[in-house]
FIKE-343585 format. One record per residue: residue in one letter; x negated, y, z negated of N, C-alpha, C in turn. Coordinates in steps of 0.001 Angstrom, whole numbers, padded with zeros to 6 digits, always signed. Atoms other than C-alpha are relative to their C-alpha. Example, Ala and Ser with C-alpha at 12.3 -4.5 7.8 and 13.67 -1.06 7.14 Angstrom:
FIKE-343585
A-000890-001190+000000-012300-004500-007800-000900+001200+000000;S+000820-001190+000060-013670-001060-007140+000770+001090-000730;
This chain:
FIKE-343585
X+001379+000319+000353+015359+018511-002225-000679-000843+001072;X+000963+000998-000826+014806+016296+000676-001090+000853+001136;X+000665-000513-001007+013079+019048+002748-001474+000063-000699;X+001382-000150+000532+010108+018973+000032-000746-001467+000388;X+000640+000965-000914+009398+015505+001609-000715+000194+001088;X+000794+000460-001265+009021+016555+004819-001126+001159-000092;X+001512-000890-000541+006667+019604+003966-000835-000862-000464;X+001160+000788+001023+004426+017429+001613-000576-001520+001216;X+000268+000695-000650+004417+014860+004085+000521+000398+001411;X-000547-000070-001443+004743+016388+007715+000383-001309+001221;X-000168+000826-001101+004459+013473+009683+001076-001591-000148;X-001125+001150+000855+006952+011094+007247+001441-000037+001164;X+000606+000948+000680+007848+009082+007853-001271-000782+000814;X+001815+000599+000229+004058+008491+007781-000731-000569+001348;X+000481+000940-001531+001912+006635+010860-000938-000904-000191;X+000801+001211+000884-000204+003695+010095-001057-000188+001172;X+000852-000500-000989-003550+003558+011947+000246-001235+001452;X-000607+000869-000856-002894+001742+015552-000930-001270-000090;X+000627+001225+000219-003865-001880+015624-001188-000149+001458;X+000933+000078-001835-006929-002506+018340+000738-001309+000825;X-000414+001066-001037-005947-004410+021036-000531-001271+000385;X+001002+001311-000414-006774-008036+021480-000105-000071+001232;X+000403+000147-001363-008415-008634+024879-001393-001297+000215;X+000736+000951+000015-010533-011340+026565-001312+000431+000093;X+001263-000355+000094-014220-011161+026607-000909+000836+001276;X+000183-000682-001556-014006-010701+030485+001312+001459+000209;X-001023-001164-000517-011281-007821+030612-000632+001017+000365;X+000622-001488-000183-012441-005059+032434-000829+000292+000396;X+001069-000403-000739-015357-006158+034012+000332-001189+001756;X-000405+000618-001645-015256-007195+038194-001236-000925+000297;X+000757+001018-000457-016550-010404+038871-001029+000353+001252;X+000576-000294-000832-019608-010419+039874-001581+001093+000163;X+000793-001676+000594-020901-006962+038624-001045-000233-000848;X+001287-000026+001143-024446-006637+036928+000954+000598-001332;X-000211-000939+000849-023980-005994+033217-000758+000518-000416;X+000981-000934+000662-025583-003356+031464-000746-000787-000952;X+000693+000515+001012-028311-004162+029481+000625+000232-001728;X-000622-000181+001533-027198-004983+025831+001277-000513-000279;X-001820+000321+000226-023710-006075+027021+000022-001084-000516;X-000175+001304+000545-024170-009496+025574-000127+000338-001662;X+000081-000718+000722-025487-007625+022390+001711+000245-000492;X-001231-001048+000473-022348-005665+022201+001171-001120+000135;X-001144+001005-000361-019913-008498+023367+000067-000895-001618;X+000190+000953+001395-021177-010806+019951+000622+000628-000978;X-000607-000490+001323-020612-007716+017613+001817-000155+000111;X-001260+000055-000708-017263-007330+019645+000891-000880-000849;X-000476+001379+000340-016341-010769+018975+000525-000168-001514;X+000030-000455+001601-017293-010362+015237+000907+000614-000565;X-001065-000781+000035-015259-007784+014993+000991-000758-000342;X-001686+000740-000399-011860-009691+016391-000268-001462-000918;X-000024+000972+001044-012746-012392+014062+000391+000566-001247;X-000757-000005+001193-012491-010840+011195+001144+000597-000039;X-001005-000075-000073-009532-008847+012475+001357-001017-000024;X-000757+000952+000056-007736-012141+012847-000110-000936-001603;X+000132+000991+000983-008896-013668+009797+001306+001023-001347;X-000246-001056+000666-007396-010232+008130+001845-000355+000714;X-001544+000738-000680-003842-011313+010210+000382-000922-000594;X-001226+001194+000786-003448-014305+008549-000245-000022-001646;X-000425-000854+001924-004087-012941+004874+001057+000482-000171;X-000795-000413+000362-001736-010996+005435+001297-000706+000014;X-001087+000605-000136+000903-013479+007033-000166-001181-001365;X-000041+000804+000889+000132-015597+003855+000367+000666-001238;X-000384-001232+001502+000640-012693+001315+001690+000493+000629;X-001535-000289-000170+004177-012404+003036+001162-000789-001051;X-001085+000958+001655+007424-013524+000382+000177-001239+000967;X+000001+000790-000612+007915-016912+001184-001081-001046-001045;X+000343+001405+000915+006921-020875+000518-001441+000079+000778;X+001865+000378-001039+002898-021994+002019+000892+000014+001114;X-000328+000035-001413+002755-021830+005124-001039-000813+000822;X+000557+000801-001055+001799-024618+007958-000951+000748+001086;X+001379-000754-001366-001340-024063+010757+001484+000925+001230;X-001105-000250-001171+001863-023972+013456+000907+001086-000791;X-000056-001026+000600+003318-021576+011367-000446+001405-000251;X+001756-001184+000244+000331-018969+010840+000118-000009+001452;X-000294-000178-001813+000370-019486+014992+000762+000743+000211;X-001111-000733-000240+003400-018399+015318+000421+001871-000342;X-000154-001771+000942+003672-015202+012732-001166+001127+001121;X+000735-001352-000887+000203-013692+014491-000575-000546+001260;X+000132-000067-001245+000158-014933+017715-001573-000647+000333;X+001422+000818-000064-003164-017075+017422+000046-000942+000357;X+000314+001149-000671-004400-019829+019290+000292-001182-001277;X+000055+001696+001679-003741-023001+016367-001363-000328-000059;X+000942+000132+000563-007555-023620+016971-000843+001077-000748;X+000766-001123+000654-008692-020145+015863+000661-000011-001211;X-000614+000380+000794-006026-020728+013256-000821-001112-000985;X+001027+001051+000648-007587-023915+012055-001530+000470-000255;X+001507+000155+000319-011305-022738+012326+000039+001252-001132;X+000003-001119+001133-010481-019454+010141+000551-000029-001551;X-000371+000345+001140-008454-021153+007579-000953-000794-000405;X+000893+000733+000739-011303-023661+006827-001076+000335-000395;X+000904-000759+000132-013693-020903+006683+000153+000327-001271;X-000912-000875+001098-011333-018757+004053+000079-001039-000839;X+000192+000649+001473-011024-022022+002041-000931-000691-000576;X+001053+000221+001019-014251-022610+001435-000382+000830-000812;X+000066-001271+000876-014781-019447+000240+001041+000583-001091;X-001156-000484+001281-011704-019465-002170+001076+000677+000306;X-001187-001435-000217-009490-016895-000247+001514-000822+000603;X-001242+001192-000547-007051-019696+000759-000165-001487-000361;X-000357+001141+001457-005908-022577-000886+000895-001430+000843;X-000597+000950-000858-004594-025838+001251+000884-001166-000868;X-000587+001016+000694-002091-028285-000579-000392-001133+000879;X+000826+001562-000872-003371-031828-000202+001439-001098+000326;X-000915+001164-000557+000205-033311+000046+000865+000747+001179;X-000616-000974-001204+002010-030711+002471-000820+000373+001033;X+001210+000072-000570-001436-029628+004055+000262+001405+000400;X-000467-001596-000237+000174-025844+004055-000842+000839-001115;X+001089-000476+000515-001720-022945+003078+000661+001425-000934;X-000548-001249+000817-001171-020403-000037-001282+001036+000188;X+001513-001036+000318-003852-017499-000669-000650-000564-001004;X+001042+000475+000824-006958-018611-002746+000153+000689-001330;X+000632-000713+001504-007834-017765-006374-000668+000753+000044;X+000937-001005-000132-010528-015283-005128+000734+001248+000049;X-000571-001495-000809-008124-012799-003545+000819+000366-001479;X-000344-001014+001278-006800-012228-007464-001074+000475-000644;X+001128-000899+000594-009927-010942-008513-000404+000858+000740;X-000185-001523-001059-010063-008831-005481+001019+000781-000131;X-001510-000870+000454-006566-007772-006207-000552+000942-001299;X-000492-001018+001727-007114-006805-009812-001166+000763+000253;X+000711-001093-000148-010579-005058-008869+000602+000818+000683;X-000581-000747-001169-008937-003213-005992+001302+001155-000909;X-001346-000860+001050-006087-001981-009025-000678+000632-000383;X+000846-000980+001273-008716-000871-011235-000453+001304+000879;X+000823-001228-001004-010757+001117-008488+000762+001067+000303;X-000834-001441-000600-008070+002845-006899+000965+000470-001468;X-000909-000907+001525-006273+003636-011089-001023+000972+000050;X+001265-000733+000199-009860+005461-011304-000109+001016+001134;X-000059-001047-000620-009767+006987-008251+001232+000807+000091;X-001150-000704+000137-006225+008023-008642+000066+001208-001242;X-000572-000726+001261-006551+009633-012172-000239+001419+000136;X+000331-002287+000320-007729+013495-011838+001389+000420+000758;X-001759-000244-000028-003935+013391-009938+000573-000151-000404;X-001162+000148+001188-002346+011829-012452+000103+000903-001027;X-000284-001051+000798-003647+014376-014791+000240+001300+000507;X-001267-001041-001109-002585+017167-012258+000984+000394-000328;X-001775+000132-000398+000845+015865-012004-000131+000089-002076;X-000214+000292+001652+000687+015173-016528+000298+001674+000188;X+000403-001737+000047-000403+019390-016501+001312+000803+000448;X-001269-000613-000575+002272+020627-013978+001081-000480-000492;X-001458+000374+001125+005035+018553-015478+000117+000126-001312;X-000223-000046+001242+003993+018746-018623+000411-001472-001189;X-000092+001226+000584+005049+015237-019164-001139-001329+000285;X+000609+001144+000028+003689+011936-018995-000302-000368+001410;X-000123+000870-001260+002279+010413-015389-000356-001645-000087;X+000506+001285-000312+001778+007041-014195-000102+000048+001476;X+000407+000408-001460+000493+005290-011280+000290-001939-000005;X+000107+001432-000033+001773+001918-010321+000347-000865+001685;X-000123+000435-001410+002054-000863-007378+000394-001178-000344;X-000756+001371-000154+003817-003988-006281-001122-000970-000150;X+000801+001587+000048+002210-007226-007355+000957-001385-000271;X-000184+001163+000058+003728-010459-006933+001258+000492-000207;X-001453-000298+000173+007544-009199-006840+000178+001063-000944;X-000124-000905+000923+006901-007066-009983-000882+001569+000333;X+000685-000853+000071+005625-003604-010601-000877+000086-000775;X+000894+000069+001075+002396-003193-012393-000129+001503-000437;X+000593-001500+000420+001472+000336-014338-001565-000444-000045;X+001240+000164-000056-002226+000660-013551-000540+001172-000482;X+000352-001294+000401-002780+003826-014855+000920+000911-000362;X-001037-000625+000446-001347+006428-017140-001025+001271-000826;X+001014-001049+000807-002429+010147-018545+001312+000490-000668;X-000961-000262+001206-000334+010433-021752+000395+001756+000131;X+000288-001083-000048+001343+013656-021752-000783+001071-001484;X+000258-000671+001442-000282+016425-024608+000462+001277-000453;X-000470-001155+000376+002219+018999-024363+000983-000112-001229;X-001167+000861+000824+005096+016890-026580-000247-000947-001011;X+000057+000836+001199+004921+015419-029759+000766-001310+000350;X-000815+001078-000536+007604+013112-028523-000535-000468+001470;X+000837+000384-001616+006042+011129-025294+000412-000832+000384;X-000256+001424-000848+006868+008177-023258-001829-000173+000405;X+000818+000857-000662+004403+005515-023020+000278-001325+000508;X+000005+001558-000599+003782+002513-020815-001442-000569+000039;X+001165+000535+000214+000985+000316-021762-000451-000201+001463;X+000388+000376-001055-001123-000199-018357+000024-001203+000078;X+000018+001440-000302-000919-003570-017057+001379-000293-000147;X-001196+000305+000311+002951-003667-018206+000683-000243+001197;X-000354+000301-000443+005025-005193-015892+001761-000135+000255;X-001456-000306+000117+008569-004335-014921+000872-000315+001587;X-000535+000331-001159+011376-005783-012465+000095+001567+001037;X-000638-000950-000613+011277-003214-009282+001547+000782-000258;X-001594-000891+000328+015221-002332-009280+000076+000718-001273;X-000211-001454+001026+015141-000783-012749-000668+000943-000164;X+000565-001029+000264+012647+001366-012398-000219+001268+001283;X+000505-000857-001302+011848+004853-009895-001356-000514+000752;X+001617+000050-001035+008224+003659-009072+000719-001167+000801;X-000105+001210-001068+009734+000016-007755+000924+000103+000700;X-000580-000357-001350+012389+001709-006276-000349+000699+001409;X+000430-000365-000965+010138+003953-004366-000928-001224+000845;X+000652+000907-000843+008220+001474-003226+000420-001056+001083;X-001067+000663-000390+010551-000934-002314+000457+000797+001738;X-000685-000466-001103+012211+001753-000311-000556+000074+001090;X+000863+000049-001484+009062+001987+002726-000461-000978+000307;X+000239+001361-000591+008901-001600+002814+000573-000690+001222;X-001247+000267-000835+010528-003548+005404+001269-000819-000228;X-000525+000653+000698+013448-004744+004777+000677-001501-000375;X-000390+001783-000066+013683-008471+005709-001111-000454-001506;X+001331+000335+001081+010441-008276+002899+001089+000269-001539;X-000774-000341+000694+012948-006380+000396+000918-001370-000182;X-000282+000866+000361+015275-008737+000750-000034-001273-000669;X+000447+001029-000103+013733-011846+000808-000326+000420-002210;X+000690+000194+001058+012063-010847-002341+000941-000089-001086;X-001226-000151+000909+015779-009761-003987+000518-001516-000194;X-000880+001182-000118+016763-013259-003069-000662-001365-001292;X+001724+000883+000603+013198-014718-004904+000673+000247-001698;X+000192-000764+001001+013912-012391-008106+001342+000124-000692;X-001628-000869+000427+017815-011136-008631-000333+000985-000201;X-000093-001026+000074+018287-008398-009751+000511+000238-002293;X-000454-000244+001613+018614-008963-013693+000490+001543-000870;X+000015-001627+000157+020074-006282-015962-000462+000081-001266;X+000965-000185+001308+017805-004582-018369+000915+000624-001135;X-000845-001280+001016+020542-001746-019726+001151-000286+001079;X-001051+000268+000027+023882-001280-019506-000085+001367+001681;X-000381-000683-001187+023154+001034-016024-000760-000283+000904;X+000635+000571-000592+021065-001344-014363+000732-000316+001428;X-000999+000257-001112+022141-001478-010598-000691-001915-000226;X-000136+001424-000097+022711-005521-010436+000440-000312+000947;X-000059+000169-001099+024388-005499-007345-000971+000348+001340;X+001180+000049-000855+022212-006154-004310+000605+001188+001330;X-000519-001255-001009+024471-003860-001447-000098+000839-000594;X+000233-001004+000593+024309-001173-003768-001101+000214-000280;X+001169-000278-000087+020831-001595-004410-000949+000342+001246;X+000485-000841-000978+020094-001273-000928+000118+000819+000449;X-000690-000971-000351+021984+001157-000165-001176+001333-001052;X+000920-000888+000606+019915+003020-003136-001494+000677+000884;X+000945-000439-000474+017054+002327-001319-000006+001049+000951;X-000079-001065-001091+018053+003646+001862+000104+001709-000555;X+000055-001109+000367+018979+006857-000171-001557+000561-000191;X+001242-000791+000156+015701+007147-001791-001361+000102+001326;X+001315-000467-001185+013524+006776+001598+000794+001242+000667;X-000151-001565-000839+015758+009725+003228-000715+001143-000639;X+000396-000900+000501+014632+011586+000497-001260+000269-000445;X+001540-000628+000201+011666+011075-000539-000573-000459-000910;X+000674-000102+001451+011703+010242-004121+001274-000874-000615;X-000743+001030+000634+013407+008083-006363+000329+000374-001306;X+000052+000164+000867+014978+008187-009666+000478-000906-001294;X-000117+001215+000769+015096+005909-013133+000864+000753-001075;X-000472-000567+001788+017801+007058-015712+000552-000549-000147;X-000191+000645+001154+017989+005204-018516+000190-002046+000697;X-000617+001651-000530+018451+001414-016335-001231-000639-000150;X+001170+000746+001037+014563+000175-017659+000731+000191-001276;X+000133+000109+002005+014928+001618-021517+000861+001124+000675;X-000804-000621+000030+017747+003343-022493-000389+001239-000693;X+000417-001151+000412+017411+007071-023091-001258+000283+000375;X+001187-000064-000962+014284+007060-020698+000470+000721+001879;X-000804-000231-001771+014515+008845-017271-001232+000165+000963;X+001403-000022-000867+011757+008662-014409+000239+000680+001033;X+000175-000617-001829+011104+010541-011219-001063-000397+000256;X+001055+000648+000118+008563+008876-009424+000387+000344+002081;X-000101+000633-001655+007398+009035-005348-000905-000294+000358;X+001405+001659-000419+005201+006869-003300-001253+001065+000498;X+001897+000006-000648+001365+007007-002481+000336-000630+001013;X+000284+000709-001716+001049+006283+001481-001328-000468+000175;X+001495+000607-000054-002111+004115+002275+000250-000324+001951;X+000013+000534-000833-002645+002415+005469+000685-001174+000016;X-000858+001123+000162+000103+000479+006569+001660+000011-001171;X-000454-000184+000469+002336+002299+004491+000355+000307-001125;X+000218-000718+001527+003792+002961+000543-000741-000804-000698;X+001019+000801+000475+000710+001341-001290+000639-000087-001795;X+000298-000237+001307+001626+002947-004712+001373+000933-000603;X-001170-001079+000098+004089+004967-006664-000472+001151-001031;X+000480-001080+001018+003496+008203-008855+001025+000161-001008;X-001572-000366+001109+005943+009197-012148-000008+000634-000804;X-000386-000840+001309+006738+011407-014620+001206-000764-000847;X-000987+000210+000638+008691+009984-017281+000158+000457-001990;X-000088-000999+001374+010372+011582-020695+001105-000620-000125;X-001165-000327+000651+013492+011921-022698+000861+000298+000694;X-000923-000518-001108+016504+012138-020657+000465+001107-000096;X-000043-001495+000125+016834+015252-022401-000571+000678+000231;X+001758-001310-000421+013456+016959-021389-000131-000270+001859;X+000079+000111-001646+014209+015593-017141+001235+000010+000097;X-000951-000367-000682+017160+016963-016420+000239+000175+001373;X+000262-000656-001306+018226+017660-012709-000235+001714+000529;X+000238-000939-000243+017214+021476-013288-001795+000111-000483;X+001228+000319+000441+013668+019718-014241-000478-000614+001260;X+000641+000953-000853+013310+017592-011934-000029+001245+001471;X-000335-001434-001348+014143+020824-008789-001279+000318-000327;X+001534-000847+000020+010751+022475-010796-000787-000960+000428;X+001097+000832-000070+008960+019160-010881-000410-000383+001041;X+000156+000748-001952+009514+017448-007245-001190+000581+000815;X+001062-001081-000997+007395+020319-005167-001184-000324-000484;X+001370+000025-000178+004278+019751-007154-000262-001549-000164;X+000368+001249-000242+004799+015778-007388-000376-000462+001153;X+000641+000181-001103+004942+015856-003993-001039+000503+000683;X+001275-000277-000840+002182+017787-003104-000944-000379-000390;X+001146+001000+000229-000001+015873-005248+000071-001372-000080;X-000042+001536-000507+000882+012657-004200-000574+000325+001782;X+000567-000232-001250+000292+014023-000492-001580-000046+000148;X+001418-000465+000409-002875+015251-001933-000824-001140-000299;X+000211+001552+000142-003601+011640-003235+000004-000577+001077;X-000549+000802-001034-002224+009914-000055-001247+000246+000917;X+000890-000758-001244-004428+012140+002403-001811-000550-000144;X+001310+000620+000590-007715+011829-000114-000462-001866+000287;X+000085+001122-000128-007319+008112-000215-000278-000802+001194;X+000658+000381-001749-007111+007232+003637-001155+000453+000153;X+000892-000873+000004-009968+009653+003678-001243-001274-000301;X+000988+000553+000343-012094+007800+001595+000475-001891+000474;X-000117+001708-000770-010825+003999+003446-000258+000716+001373;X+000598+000014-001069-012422+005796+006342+001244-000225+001586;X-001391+000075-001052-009018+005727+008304+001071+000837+000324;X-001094-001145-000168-006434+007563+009980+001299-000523-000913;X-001421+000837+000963-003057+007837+008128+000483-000870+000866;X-000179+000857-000484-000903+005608+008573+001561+000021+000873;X-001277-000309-001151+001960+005042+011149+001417-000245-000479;X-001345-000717+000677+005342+005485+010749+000654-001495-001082;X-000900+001147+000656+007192+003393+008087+001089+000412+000012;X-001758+000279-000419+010888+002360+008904+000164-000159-001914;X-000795+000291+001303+012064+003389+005103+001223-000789+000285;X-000720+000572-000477+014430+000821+004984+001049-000686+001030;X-000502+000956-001074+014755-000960+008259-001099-001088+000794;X+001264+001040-000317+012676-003936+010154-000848+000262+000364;X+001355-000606-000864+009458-003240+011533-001080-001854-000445;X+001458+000612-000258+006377-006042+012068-000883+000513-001039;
């Protein structure tokens, strides 16, 4: 089954759009030289630009697993001057998006960026759903759509199936440890894995059912399986007598999201899951492709399923 990965996704593993290049204000022009009219114009937006690209650098090095993090710190991770450091964090916490402890003087993410978070869930459950009911149609069973928040998996969306009197549901918003389930294993798996870790180390690995992987080498090892392949699956180690197939949504920058079918371990068999895979994956591709599309960006660049990457 792993070759329905690579048609559904030819270029998997995946390419993430290239980062622009930081450069000085003078690169590229010969002392000396008239500039074109407007170049001062164009140099400001320029500038603009690489500001908020940097301000967008250390969001992210602050949304990494891990305790606050110090100015000299934030330096270090993206390679910023400590005063552009300093003038962008005092910007971001007036505005809420970063958060400064007054006895350490280290910086978490703000209270704003969870109401950007949880809009940003809702938007893209909404734009996700005419695939979820797709994937409900062709499987016949139940889909969901969910993504990593704060170590856990969230379900943000779900189109009940209406072929089966008997159904699996998951309330949206429900919240479940990655390792027992297919969506947080797929996800998991195109992360990197000093992030994986770190987070196993944050979390454990508690056990829900009596086939809960609890060991952490074996759980990576899972992972690594499920990024060769493609796709991930959950039987019975959330809820017992539950079985999931589930594979990732690619965004920019890598697996954003996960997709799933889940039923009766009697109704997803592995001569179910052979019919199902081909059209999960082509409408998760179908999803993946749409989505960059509409963020106005190329896909995204390659993710190291389970190994280090920046």
């Amino acid at each position: 089954m792993k070759g329905y990965f690579r048609k559904a996704f030819p270029q998997s593993r995946i390419t993430r759009t290239a980062q622009l290049e930081r450069s000085s204000p003078d690169e590229g022009t010969v002392a000396g030289s008239k500039q074109p009219e407007g170049t001062g114009k164009q140099r400001r937006a320029d500038d603009g630009v690489q500001s908020v690209e940097r301000a967008l650098e250390l969001l992210e090095a602050l949304a990494d697993p891990g305790a606050a993090k110090g100015v000299s710190e934030l330096a270090r991770a993206t390679g910023l001057p400590m005063a552009t450091v300093h003038r962008l964090l005092a910007t971001m916490a007036n505005r809420g998006y970063v958060r400064q402890d007054v006895s350490s003087h280290k910086y978490t993410l703000g209270s704003h960026m969870i109401r950007l978070g949880e809009a940003a869930a809702r938007h893209f459950a909404q734009f996700a759903r005419p695939y979820l009911a797709e994937l409900m149609e062709a499987s016949g069973e139940t889909a969901n759509l969910a993504v990593l928040e704060d170590g856990q998996v969230a379900y943000v969306a779900q189109v009940a199936s209406r072929h089966h009197r008997v159904r699996m549901f998951t309330e949206v918003g429900r919240r479940v440890h990655p390792h027992t389930s297919g969506v947080g294993k797929v996800v998991l798996a195109f992360r990197p894995r000093a992030e994986v870790e770190a987070l196993l180390a944050k979390t454990g690995l508690p056990r829900r059912t009596p086939r809960t992987i609890t060991d952490p080498a074996r759980f990576l090892a899972e992972l690594d399986k499920v990024a060769g392949q493609g796709y991930a699956i959950d039987s019975g180690e959330e809820e017992v007598g539950v079985r999931c197939l589930a594979v990732p949504v690619f965004g920019v920058g890598g697996s954003v999201a996960a997709m799933s079918v889940s039923a009766p371990e009697g109704r997803l068999q592995d001569r179910d899951i052979e019919r199902v895979l081909p059209e999960m994956l082509r409408i998760s591709a179908a999803l993946s492709a749409a989505f960059l599309t509409a963020s106005s960006m190329a896909p995204p660049s390659r993710v190291d399923g389970g190994q280090n990457r920046r």
